[in-house]
PDB file of N, H, CA, C and O in Angstrom:
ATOM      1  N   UNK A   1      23.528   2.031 -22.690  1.00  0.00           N
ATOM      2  CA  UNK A   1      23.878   3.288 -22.058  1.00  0.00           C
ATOM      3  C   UNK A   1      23.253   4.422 -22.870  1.00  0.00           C
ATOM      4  O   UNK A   1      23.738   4.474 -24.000  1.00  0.00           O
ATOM      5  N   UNK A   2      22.362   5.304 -22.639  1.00  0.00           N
ATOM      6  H   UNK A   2      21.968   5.263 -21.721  1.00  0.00           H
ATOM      7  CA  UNK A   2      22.238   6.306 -23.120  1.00  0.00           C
ATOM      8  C   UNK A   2      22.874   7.621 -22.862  1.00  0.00           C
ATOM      9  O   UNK A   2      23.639   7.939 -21.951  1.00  0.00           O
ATOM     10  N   UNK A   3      22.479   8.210 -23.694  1.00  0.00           N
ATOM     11  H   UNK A   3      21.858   7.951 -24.434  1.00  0.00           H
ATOM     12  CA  UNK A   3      23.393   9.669 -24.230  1.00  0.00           C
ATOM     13  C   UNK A   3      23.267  10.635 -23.103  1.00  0.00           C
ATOM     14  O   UNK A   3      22.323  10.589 -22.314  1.00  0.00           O
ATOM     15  N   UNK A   4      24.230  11.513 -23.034  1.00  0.00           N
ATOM     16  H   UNK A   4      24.997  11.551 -23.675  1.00  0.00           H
ATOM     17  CA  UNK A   4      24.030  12.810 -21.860  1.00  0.00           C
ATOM     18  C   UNK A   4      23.153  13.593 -22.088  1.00  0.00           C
ATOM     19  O   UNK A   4      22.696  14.276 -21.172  1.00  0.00           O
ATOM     20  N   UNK A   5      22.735  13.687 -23.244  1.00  0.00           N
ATOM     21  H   UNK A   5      23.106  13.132 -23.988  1.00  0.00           H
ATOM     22  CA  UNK A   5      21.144  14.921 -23.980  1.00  0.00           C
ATOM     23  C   UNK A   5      19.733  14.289 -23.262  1.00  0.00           C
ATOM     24  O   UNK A   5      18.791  14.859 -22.711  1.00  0.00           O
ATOM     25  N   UNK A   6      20.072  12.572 -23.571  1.00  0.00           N
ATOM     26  H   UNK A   6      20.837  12.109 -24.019  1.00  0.00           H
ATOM     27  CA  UNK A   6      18.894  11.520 -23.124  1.00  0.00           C
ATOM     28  C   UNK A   6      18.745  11.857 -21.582  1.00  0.00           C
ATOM     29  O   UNK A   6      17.615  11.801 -21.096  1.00  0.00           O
ATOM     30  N   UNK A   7      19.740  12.179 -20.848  1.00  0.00           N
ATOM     31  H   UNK A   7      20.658  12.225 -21.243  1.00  0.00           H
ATOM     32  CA  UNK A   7      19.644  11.836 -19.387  1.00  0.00           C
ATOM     33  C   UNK A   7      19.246  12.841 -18.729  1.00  0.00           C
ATOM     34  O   UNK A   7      18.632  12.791 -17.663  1.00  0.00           O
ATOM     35  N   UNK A   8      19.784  14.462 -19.714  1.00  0.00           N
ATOM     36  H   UNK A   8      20.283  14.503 -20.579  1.00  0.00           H
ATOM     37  CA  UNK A   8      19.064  15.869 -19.057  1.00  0.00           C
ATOM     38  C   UNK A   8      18.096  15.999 -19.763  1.00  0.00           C
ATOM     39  O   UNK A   8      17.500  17.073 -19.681  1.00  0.00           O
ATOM     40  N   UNK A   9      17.603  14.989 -20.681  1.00  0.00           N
ATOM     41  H   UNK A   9      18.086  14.116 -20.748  1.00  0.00           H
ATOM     42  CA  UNK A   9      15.919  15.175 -20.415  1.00  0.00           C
ATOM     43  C   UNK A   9      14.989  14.301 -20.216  1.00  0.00           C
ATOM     44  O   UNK A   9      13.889  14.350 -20.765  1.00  0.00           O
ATOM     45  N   UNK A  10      15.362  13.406 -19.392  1.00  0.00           N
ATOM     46  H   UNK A  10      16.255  13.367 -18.946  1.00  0.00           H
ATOM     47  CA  UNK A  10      14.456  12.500 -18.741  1.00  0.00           C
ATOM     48  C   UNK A  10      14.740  13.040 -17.309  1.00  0.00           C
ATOM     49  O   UNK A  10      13.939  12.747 -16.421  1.00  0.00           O
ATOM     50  N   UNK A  11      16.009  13.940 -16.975  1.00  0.00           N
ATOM     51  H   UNK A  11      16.659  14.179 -17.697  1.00  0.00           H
ATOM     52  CA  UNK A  11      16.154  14.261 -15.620  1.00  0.00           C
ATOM     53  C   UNK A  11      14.857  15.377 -15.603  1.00  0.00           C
ATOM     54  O   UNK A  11      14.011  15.388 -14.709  1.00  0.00           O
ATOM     55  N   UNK A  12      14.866  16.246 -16.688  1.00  0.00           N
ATOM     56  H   UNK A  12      15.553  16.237 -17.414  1.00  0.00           H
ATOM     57  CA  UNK A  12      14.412  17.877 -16.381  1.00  0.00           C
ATOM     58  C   UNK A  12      12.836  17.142 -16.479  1.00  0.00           C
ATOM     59  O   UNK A  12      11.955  17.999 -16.548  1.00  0.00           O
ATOM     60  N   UNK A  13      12.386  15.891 -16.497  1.00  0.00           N
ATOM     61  H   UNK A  13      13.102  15.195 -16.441  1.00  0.00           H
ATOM     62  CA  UNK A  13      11.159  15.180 -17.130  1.00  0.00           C
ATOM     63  C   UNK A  13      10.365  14.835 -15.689  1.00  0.00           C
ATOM     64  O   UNK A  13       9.188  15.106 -15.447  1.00  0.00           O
ATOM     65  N   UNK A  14      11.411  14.102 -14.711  1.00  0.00           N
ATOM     66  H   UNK A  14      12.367  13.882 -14.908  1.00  0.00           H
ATOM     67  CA  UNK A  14      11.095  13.991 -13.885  1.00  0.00           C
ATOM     68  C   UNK A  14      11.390  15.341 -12.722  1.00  0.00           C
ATOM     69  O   UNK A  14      10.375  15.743 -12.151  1.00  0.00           O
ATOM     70  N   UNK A  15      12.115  15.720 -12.527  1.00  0.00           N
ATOM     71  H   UNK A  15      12.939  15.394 -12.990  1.00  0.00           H
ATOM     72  CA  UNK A  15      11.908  17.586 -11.887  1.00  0.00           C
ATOM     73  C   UNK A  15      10.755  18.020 -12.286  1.00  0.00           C
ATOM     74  O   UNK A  15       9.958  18.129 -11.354  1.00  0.00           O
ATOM     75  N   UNK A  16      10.227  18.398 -13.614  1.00  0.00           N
ATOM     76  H   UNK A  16      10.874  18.309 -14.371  1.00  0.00           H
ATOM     77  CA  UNK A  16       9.159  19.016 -14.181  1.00  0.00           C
ATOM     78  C   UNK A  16       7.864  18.252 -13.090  1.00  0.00           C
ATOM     79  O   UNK A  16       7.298  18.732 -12.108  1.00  0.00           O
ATOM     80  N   UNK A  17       7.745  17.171 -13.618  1.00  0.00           N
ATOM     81  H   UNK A  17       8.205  16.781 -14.415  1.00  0.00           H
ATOM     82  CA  UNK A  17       6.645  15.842 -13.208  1.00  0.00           C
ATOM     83  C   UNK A  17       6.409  16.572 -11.468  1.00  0.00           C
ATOM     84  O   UNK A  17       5.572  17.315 -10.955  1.00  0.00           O
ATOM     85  N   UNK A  18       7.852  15.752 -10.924  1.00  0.00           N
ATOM     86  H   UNK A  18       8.531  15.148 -11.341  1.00  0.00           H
ATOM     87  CA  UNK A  18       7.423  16.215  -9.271  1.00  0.00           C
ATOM     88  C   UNK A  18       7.893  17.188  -9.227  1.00  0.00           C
ATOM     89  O   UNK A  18       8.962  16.674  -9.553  1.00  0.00           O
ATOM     90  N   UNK A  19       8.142  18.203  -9.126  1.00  0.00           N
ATOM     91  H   UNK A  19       7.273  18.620  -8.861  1.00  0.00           H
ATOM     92  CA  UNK A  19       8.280  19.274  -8.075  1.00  0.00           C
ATOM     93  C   UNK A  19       7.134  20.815  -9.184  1.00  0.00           C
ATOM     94  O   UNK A  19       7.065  21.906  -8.618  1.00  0.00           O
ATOM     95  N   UNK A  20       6.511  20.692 -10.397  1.00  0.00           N
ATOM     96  H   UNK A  20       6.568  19.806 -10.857  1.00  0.00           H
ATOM     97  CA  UNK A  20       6.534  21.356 -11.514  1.00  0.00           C
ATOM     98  C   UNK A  20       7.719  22.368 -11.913  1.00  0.00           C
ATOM     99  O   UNK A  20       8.769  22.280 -11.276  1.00  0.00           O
ATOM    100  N   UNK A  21       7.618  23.202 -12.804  1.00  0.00           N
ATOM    101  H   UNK A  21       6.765  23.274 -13.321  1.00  0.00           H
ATOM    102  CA  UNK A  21       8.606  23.717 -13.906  1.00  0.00           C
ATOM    103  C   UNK A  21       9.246  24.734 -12.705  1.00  0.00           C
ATOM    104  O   UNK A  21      10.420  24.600 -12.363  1.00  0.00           O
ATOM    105  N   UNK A  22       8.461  25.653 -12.163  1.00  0.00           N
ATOM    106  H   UNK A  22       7.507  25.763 -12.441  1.00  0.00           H
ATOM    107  CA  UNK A  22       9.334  26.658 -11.184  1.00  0.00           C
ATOM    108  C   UNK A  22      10.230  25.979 -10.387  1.00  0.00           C
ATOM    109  O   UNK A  22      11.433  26.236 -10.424  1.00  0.00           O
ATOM    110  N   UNK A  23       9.737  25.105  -9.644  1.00  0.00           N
ATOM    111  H   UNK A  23       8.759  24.897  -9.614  1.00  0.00           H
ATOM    112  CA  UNK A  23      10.329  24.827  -8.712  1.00  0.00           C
ATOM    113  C   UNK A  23      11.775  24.211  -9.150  1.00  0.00           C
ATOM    114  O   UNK A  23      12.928  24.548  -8.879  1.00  0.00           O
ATOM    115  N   UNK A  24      11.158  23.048 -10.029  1.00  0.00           N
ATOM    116  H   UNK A  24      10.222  22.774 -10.249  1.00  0.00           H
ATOM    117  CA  UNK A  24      12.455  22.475 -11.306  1.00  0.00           C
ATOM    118  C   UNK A  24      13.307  23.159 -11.480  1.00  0.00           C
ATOM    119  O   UNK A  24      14.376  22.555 -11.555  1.00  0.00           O
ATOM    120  N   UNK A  25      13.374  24.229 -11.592  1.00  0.00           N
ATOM    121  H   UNK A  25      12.505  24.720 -11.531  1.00  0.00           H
ATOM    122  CA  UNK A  25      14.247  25.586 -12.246  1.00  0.00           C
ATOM    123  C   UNK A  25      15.037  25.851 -11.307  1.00  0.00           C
ATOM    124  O   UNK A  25      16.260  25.987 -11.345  1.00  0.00           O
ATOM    125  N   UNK A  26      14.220  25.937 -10.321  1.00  0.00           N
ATOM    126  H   UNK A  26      13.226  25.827 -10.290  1.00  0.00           H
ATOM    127  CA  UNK A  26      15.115  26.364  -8.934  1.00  0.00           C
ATOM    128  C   UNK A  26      15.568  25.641  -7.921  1.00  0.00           C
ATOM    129  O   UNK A  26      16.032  26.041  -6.853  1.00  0.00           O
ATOM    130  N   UNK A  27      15.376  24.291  -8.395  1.00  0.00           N
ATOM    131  H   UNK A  27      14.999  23.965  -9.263  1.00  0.00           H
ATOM    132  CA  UNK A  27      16.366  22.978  -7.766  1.00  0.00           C
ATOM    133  C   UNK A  27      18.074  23.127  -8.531  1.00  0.00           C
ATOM    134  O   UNK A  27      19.188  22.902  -8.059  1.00  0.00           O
ATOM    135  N   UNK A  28      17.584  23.647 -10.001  1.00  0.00           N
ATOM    136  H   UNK A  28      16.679  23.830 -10.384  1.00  0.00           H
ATOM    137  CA  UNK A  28      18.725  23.281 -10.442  1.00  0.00           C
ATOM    138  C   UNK A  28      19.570  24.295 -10.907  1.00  0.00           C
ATOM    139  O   UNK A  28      20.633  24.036 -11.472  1.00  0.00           O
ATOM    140  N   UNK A  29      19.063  25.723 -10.655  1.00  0.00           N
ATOM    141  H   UNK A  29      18.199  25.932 -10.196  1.00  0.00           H
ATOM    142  CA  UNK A  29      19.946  26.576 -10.137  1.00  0.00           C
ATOM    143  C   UNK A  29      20.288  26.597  -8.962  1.00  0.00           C
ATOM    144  O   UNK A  29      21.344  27.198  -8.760  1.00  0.00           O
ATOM    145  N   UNK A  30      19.505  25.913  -7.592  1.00  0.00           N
ATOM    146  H   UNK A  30      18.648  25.424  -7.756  1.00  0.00           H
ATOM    147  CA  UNK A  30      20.130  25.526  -6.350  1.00  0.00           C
ATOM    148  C   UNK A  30      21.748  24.491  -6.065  1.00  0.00           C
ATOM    149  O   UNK A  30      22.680  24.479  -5.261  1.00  0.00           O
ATOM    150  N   UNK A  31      21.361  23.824  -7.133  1.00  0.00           N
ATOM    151  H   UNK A  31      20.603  23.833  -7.786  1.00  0.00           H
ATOM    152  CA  UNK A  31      22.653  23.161  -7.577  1.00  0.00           C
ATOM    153  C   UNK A  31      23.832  23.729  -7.941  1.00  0.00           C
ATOM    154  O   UNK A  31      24.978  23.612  -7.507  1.00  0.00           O
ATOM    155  N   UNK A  32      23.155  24.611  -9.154  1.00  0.00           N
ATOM    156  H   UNK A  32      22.224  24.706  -9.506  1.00  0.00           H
ATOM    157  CA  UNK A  32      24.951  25.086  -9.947  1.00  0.00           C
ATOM    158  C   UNK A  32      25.041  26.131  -9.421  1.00  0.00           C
ATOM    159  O   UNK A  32      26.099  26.737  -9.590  1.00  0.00           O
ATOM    160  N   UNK A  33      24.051  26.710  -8.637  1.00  0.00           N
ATOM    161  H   UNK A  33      23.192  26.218  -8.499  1.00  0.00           H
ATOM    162  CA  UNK A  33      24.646  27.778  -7.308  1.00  0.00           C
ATOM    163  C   UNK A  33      26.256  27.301  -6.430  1.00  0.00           C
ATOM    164  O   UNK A  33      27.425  27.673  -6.529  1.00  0.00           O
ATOM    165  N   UNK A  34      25.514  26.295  -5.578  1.00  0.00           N
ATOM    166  H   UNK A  34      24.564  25.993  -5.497  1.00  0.00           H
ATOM    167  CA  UNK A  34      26.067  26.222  -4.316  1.00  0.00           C
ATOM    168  C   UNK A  34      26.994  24.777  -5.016  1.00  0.00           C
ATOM    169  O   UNK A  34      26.823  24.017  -5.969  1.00  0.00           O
ATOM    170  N   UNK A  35      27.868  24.918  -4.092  1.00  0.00           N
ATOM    171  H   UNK A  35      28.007  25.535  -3.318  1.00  0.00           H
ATOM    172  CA  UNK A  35      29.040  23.992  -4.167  1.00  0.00           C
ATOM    173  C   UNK A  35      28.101  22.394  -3.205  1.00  0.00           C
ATOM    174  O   UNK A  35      27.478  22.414  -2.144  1.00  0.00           O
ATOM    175  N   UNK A  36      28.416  21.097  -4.245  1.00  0.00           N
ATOM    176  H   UNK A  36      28.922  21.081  -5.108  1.00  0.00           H
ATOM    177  CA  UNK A  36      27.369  20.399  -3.496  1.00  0.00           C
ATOM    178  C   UNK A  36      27.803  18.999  -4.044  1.00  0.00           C
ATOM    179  O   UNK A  36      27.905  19.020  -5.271  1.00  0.00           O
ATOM    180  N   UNK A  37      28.014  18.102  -3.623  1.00  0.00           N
ATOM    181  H   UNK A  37      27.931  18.085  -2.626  1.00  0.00           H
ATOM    182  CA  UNK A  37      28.644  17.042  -3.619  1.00  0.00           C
ATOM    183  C   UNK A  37      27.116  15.920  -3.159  1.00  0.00           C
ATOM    184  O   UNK A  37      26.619  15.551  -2.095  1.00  0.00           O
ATOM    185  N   UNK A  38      26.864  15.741  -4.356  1.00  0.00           N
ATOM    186  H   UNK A  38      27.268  16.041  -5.221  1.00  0.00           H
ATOM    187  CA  UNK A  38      25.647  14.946  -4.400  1.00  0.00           C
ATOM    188  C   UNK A  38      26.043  13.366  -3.790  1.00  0.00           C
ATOM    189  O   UNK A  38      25.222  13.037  -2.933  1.00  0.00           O
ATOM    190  N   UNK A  39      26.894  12.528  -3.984  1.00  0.00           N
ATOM    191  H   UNK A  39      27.560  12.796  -4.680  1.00  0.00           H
ATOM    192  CA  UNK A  39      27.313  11.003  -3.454  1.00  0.00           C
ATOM    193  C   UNK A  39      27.228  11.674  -1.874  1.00  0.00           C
ATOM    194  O   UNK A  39      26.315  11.136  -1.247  1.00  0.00           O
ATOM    195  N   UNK A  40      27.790  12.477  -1.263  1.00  0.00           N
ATOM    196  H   UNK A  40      28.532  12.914  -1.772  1.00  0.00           H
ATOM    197  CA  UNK A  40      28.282  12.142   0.244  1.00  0.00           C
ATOM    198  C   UNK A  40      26.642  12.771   0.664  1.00  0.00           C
ATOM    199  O   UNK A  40      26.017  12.099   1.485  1.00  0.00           O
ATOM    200  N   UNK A  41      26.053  13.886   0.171  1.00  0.00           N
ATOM    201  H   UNK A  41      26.561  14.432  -0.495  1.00  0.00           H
ATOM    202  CA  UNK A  41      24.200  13.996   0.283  1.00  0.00           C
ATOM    203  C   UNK A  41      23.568  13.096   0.421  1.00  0.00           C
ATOM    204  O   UNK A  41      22.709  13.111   1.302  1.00  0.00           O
ATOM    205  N   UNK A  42      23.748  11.968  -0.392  1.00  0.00           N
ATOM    206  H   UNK A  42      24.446  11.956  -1.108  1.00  0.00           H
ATOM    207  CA  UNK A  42      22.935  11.117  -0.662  1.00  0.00           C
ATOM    208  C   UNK A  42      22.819  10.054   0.496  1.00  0.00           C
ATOM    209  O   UNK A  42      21.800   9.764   1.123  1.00  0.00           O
ATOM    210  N   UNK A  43      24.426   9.399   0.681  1.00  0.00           N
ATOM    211  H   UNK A  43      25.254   9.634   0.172  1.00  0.00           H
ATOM    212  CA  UNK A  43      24.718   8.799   1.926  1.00  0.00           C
ATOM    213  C   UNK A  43      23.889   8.784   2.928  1.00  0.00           C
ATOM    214  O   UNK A  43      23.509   7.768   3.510  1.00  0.00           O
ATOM    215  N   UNK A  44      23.499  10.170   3.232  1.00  0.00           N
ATOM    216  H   UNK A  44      23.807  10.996   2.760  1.00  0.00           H
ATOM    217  CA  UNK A  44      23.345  10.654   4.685  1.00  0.00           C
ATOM    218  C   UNK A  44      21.861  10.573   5.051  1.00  0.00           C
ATOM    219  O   UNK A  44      21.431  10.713   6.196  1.00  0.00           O
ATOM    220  N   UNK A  45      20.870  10.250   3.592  1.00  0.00           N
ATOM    221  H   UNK A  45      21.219  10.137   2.661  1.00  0.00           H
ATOM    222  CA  UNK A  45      19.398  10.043   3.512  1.00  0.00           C
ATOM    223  C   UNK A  45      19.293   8.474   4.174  1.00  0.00           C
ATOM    224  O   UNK A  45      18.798   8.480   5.301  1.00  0.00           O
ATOM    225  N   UNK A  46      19.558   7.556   3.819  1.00  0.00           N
ATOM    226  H   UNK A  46      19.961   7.551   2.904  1.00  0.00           H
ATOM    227  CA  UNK A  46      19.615   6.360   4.312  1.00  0.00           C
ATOM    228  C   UNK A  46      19.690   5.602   5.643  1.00  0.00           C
ATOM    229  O   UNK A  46      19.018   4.670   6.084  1.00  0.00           O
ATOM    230  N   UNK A  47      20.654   6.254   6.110  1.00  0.00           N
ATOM    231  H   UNK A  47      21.200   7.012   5.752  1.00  0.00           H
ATOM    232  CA  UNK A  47      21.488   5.526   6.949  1.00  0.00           C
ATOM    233  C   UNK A  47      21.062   4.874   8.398  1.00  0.00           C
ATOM    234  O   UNK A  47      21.692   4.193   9.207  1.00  0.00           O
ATOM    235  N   UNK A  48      19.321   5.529   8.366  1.00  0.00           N
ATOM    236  H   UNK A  48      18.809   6.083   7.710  1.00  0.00           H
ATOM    237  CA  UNK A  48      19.409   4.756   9.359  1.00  0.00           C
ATOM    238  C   UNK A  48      18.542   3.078   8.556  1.00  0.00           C
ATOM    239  O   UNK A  48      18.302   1.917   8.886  1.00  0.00           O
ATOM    240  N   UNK A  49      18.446   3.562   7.938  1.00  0.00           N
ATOM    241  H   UNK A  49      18.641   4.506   7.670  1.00  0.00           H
ATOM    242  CA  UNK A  49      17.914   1.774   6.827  1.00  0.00           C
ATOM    243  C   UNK A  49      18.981   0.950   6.706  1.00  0.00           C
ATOM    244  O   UNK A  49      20.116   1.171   6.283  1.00  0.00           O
ATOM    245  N   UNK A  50      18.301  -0.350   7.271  1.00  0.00           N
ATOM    246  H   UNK A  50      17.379  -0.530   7.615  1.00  0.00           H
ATOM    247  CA  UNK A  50      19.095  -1.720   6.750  1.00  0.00           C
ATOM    248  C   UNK A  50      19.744  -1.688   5.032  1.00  0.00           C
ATOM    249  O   UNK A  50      19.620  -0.651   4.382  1.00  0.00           O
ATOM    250  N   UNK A  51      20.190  -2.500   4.631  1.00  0.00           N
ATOM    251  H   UNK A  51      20.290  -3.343   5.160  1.00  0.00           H
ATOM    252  CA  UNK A  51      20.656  -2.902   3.454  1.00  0.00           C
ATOM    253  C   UNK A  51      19.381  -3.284   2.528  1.00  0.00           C
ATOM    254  O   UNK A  51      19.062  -2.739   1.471  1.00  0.00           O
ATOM    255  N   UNK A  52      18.546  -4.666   3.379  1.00  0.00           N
ATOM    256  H   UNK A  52      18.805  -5.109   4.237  1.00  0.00           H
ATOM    257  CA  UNK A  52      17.171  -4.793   2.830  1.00  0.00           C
ATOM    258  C   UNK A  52      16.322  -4.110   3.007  1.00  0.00           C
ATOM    259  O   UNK A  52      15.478  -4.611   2.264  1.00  0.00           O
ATOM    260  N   UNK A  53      15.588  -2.784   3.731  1.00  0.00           N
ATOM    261  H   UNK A  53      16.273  -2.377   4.334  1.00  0.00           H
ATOM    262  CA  UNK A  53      15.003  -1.945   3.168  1.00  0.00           C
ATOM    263  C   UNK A  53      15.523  -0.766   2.235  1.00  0.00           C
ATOM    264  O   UNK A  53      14.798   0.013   1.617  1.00  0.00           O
ATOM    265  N   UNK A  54      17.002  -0.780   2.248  1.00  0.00           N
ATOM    266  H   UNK A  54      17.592  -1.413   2.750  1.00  0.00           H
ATOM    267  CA  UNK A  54      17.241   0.443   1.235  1.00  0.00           C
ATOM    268  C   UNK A  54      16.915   0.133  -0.778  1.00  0.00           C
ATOM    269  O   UNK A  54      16.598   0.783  -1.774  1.00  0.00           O
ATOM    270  N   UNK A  55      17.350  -1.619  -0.291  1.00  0.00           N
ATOM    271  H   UNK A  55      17.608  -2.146   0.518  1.00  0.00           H
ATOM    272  CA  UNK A  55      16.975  -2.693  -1.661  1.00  0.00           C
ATOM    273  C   UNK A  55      15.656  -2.418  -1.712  1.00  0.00           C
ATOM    274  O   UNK A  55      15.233  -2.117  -2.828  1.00  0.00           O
ATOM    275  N   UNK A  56      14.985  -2.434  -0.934  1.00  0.00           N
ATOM    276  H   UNK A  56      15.328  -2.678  -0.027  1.00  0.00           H
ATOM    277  CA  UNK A  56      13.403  -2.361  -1.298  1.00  0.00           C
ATOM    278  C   UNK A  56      12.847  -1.603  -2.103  1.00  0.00           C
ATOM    279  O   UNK A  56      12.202  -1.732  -3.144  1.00  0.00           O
ATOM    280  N   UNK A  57      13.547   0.055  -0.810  1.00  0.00           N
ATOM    281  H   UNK A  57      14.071   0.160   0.035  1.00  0.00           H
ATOM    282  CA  UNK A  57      13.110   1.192  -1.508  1.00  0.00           C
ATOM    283  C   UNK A  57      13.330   1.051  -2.868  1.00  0.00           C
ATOM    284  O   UNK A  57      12.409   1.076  -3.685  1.00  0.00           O
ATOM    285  N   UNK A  58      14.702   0.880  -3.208  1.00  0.00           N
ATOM    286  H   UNK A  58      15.450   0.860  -2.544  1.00  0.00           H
ATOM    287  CA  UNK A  58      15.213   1.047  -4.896  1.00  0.00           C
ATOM    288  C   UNK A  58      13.935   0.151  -5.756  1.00  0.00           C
ATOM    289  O   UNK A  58      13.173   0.611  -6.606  1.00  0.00           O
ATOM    290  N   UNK A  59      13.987  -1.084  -5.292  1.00  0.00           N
ATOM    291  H   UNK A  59      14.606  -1.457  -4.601  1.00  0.00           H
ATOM    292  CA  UNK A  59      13.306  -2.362  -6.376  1.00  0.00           C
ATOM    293  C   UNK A  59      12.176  -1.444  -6.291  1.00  0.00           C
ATOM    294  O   UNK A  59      12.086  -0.787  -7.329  1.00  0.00           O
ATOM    295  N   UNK A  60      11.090  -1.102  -5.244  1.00  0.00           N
ATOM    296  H   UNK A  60      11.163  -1.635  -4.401  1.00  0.00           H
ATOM    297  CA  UNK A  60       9.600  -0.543  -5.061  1.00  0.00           C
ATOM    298  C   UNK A  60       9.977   1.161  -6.823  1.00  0.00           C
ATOM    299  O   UNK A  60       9.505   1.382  -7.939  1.00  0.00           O
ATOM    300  N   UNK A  61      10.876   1.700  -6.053  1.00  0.00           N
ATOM    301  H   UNK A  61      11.260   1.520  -5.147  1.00  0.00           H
ATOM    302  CA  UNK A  61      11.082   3.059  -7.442  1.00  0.00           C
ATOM    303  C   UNK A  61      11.065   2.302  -8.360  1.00  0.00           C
ATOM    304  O   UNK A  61       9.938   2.193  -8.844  1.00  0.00           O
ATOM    305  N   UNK A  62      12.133   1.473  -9.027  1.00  0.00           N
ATOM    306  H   UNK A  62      13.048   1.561  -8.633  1.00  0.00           H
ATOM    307  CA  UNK A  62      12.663   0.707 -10.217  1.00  0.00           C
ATOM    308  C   UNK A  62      10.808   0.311 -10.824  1.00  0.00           C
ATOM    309  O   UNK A  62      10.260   0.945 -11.726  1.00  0.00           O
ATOM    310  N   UNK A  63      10.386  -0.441 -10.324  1.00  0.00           N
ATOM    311  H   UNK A  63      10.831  -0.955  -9.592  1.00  0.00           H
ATOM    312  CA  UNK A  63       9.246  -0.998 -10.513  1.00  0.00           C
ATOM    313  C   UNK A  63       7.710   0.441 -10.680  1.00  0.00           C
ATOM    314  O   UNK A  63       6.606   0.316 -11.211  1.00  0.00           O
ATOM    315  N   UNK A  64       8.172   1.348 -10.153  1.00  0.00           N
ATOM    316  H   UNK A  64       9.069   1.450  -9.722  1.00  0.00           H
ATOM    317  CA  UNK A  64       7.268   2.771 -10.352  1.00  0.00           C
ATOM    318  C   UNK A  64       7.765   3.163 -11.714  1.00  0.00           C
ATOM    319  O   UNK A  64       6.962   3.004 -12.634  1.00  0.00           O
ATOM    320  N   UNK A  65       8.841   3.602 -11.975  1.00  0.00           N
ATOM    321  H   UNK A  65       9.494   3.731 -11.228  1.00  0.00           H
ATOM    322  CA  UNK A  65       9.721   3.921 -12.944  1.00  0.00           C
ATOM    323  C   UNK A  65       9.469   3.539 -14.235  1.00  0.00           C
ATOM    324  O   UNK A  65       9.639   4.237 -15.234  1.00  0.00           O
ATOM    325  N   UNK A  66       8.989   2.221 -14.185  1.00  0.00           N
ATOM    326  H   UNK A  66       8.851   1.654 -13.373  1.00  0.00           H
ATOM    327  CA  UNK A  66       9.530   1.007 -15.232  1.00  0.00           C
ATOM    328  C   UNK A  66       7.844   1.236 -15.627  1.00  0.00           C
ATOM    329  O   UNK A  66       7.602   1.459 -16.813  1.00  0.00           O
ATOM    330  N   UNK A  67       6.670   1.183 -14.640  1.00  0.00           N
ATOM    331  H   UNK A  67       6.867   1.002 -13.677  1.00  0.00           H
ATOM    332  CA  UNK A  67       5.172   1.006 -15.209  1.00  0.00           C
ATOM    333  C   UNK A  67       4.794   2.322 -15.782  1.00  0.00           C
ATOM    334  O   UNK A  67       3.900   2.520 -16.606  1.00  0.00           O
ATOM    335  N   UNK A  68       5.858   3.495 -15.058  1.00  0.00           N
ATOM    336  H   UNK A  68       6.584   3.334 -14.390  1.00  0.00           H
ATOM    337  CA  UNK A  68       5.446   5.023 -15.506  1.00  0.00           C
ATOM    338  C   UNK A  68       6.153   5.432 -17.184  1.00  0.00           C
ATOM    339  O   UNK A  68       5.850   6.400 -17.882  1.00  0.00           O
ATOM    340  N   UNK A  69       7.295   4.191 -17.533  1.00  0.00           N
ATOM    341  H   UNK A  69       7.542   3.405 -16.966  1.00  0.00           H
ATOM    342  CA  UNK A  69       7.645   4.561 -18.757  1.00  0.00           C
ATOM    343  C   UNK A  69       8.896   5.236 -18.609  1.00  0.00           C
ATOM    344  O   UNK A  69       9.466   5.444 -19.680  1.00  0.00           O
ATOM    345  N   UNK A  70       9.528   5.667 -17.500  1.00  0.00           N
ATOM    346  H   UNK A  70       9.065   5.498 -16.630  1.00  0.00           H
ATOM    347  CA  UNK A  70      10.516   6.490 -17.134  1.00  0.00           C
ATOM    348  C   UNK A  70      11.790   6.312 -17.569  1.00  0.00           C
ATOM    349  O   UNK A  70      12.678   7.087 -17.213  1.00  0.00           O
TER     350      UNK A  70
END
């Protein structure tokens, strides 16, 4: 398990990466702006995917993730 310091900066690592630094900035004052319940968000991306393509998607990231060092 790594540390909460480890995780906001491999998070702000990947924000930086894709979206670059402005935008980064302003995802995550978009966040601690607005009232936002990230689990029931998330839900709602999926749903029209099976079980085995949502596994996919994950294993296909996991496997991006893992060669990028992430």
């Amino acid at each position: 398990m790594i540390t909460d310091t480890e995780i906001r900066l491999k998070g702000l690592k990947v924000l930086a990466e894709h979206l670059g630094d402005v935008e980064a900035e302003r995802f995550i004052a978009l966040i601690q702006r607005e009232p936002f319940d990230y689990t029931t968000w998330r839900q709602g991306l999926d749903e029209d995917l099976s079980i085995e393509e949502i596994s996919k998607k994950a294993m296909a990231l996991r496997m991006k993730d893992t060669e990028q060092g992430v």
